[in-house]
Every structure is written in C-alpha cells, then in structure tokens.
C-alpha positions as CSV (number, residue, x, y, z in Angstrom):
1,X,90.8,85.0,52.9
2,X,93.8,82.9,51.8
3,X,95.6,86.2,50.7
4,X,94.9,87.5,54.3
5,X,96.2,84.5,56.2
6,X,99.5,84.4,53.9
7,X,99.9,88.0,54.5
8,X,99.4,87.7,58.2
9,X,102.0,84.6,58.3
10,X,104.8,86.8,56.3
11,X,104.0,89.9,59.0
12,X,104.2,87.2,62.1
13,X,107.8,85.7,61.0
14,X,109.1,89.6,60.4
15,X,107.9,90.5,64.1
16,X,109.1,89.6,67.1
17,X,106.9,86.2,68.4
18,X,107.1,87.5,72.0
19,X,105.3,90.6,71.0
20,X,102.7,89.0,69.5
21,X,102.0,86.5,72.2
22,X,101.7,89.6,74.4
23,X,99.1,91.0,72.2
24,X,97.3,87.7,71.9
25,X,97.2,87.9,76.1
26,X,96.3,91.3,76.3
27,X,93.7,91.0,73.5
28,X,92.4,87.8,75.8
29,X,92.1,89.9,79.0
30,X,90.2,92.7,77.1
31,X,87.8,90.2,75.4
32,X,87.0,88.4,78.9
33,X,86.5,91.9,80.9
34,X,84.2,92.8,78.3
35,X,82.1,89.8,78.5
36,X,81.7,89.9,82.3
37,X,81.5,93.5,82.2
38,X,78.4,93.1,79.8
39,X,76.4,90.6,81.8
C-alpha cells in the first residue's frame, strides 16, 4: 500500500494538478448519480 501511495504521489506531481482535480469532480458526479440512480 505504501508503494502505491508513493507511486501515486510521483504520478500526481508529473501531471498537471488541474487535470486531476477535474477527474476528482467528474469521478464525484459519476459516484453520486450512481447512488441516486440505484435507490
């Protein structure tokens, strides 16, 4: 797990941090429409 989270924190600082906030929003959105969707 430690490998994971190191290797996720090398690939966030090569990519652009606006691109990933996107993704996180996007990835949000999905989840929530899901859940209401599956009610």
């Amino acid at each position: 797990m430690k490998k994971f989270l190191e290797e996720f924190k090398e690939f966030a600082m090569k990519g652009n941090v606006l691109d990933m906030a996107i993704g996180v929003v996007i990835g949000g959105c999905i989840r929530e429409n899901c859940y209401l969707f599956s009610q």
